[in-house]
N, C-alpha and C positions, 0 to 999 in steps of 0.2 A: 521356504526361502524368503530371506526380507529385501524388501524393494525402497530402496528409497528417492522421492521423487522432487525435485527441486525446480526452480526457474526465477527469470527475473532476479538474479544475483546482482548483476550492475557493476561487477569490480571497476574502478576507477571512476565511478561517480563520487562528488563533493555534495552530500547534504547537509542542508543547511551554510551554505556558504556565504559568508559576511560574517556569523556568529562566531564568538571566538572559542565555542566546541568543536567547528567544523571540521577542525584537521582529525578531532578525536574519530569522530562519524564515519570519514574514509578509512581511517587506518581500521576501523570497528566493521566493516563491506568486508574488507579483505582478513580478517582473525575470523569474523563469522563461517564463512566458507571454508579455511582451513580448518575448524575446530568442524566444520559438518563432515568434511572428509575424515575424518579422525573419528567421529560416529559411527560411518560406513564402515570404517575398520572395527569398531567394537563392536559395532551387531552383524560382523560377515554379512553382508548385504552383496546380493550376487546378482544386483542390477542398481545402478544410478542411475538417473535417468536426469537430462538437462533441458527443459521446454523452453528454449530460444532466453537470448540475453544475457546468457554467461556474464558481460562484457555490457558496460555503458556507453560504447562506440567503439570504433575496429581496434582489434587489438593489439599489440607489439607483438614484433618476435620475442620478445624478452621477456613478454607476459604470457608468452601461451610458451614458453619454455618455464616457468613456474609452475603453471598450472599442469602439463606435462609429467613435470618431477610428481606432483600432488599426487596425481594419478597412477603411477609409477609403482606408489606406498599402499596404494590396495591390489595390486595384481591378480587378487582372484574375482576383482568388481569389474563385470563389463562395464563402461561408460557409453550410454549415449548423448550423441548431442545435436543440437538443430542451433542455427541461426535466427535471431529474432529482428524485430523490427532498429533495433538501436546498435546491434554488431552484424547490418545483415551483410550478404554475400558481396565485397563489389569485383571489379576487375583488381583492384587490388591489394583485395584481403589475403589473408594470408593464412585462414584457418583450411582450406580444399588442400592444399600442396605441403602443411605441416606435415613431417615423421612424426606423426604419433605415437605414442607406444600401441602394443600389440592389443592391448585390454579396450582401447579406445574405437567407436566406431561415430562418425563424424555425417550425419545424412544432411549432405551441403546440396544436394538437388531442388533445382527449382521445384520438383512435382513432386509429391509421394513417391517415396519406395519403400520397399519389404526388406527387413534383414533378419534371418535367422539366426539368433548368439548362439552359439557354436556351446554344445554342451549343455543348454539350458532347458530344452524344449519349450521355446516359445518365441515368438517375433516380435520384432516394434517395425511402427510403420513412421514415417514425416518425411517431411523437406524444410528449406531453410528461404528467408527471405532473402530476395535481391533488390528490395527495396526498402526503401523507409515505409513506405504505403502498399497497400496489398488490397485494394476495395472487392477484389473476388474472393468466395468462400475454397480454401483452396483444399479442404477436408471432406467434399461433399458428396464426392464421389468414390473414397477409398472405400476398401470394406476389407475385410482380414477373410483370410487364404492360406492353404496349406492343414497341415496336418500337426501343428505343434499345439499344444495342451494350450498355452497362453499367448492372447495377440493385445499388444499395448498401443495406443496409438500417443506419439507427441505431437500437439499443436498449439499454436500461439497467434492468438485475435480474441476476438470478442467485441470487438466496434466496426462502425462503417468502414474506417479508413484501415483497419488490420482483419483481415480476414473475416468477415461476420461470421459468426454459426449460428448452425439450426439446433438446439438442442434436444428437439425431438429426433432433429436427424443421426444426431448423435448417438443419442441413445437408442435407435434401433438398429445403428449400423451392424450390431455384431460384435464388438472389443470386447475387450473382457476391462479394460481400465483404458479411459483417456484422460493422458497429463497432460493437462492444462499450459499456458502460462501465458503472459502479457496481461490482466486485470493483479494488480500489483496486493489486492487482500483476498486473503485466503476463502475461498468456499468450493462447500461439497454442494455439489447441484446434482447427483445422483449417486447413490448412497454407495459406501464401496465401489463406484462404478465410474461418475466423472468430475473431476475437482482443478479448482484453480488451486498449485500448492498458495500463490501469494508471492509477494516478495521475501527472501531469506531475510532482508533488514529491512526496515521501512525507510523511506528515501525520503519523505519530505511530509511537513506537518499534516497533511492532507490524509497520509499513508496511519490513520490510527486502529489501535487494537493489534490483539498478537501478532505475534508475524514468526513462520517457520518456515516447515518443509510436512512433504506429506509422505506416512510411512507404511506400507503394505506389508501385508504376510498372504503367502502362496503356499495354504499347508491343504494335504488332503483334496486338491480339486478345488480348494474352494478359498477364494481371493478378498481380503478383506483391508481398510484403510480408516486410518486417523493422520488427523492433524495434530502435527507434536510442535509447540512454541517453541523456538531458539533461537531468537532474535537477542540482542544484547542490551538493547532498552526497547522503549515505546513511543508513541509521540499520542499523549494523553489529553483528554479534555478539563480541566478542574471548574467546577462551577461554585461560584461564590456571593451568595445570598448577602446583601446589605439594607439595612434600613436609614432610617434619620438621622439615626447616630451616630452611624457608623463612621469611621474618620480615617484618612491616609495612612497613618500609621499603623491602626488595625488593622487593617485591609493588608496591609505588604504583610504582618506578622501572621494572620491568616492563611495567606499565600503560602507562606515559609514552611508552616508548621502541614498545612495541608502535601505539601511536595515531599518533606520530607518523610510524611509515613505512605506516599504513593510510591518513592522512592527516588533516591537523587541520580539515577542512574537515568532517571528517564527525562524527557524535554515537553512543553507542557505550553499548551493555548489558554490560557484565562478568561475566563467568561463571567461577566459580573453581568449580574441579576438583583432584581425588588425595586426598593420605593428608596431615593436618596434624599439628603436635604436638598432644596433649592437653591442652597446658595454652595453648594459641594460640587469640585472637581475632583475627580480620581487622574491621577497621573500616571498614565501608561507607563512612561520613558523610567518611573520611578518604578514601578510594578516588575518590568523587563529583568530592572538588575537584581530583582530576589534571587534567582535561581535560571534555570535552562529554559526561558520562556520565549517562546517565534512571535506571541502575539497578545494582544488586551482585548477583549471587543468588550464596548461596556452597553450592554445593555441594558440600564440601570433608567428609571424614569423617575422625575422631580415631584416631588410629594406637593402640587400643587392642590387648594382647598379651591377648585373649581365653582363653590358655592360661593366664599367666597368674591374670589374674581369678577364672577356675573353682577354682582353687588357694587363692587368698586367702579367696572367699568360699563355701568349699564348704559345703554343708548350709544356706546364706540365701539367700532371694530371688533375689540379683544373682547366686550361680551357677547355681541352677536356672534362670536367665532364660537367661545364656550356655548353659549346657548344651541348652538347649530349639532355641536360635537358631543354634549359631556350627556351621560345616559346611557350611552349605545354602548351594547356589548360587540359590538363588530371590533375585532381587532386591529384592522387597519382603519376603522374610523379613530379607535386610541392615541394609535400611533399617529394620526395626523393631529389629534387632538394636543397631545405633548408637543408634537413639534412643534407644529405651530404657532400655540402658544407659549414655547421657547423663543422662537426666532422673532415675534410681536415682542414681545416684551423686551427685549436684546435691542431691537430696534427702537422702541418707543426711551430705551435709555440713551441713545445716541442722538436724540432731537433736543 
């Protein structure tokens, strides 16, 4: 049997919002999830499983009647699902009291419970959040019971403020698989056994590297799991090495040519790096409009001849600064060394 295990979907979040991709990003939350559902149908997958978030805040009736229908089109896929930290339970959510369909099971309880899927021989355990914040570990005392071949547990934390875990405790509770969710990038933290799926899309530049869903097989007794990418882009790092020569121009056509063979589908933080002239600015604002870029950080430093310097300005300030500074492989002595001697010189031109 294949199991497929997702969380932290987010439908109705705006990533990247200001960018004029943005609108593509949300509409790209919501095709992601239906083309996932559309998986579950090709691989007869006779468990989904939802580790809290569905949903980027409470959700409409109008939205959980879509998602409803979605579910509707795998009929032979139990759904489970839990509430998370960002759609959790209130007084007046409106996921407890939805008509579900029949295939759907919904564990809206503040505590742990047990549900046996009918037909499957195997249990999933969770409960859903009723808050935004949850600082108790609320997994810490389940342990799986009964007599069914497979026990799954759904949960969602991982920090102070959402649920902490024990990872040891986890993994000696007993499950056979615990689905993760809430840390928004994908990882196996016990092998086959306990994993964050990730977030389905990545939500914000922060969110880099693959991003999917996590997919199980239950053949023979014996229960195994990978992480499959299907996310729609990435939100990627490009590092970009400059020297003295390097010039604005270059640099944007750099950029260009770099994005286009990482792919133009994806969005991209630019990070410049090496030795520039000292008399070179790089122009982010210019950098930005290459392509799908959130951000510039230059860390580029002025090819100052520090020998030099000491020379020129021996017996003032700006050599005793060099002199104090330049030698040292400490690299925050560097970095104060450059700036430094940025900001003196900057200065000394303003007198």
């Amino acid at each position: 049997m294949k199991i497929i295990h997702t969380a932290d979907v987010h439908l109705g979040a705006e990533p990247d919002l200001g960018y004029p991709w943005s609108r593509q990003r949300k509409d790209a939350v919501w095709n992601t999830w239906k083309a996932l559902i559309e998986r579950v149908r090709e691989k007869k997958a006779g468990l989904l499983l939802v580790s809290g978030d569905l949903f980027h805040r409470q959700p409409l009736v109008r939205e959980l009647k879509e998602i409803n229908y979605l579910f509707s089109t795998i009929p032979d896929t139990t759904v489970v699902l839990t509430a998370g930290n960002h759609d959790y339970i209130r007084k007046d959510s409106y996921y407890p009291e939805f008509p579900w369909n029949k295939n759907v099971i919904g564990l809206w309880g503040r505590e742990c419970q047990r549900v046996s899927v009918p037909g499957k021989n195997l249990c999933v355990y969770g409960c859903s959040y009723h808050s935004r914040e949850v600082p108790e570990n609320l997994y810490a005392d389940v342990r799986p019971e009964g007599r069914e071949a497979l026990h799954i547990l759904l949960a969602h934390g991982g920090d102070e403020k959402h649920s902490p875990l024990n990872l040891t405790g986890l993994a000696s509770a007993g499950f056979d698989y615990v689905a993760l969710g809430h840390i928004h990038r994908p990882q196996i933290l016990v092998r086959n056994k306990i994993a964050y799926s990730g977030a389905l899309e990545p939500l914000d530049r922060n969110d880099t590297g693959p991003h999917g869903y996590m997919e199980l097989t239950w053949e023979a007794g014996r229960l195994t799991a990978e992480f499959v990418p299907f996310a729609s882009c990435s939100y990627l790092d490009l590092k970009l090495e400059v020297n003295e020569g390097t010039t604005q121009a270059e640099l944007e056509e750099r950029a260009y040519r770099a994005m286009e063979k990482a792919g133009r589908e994806n969005i991209f933080r630019l990070i410049l790096t090496g030795v520039r002239d000292v008399h070179t600015e790089f122009s982010a604002r210019r950098l930005e409009q290459v392509g799908k870029v959130t951000e510039v950080r230059d860390c580029t430093r002025p090819a100052y001849d520090f020998d030099e310097l000491s020379r020129l300005y021996a017996g003032s300030l700006i050599g005793e600064y060099v002199d104090c500074f330049s030698g040292s492989d400490d690299p925050v002595k560097q970095k104060a060394l450059y700036y430094g001697i940025e900001a003196l010189l900057e200065a000394r031109k303003e007198l």
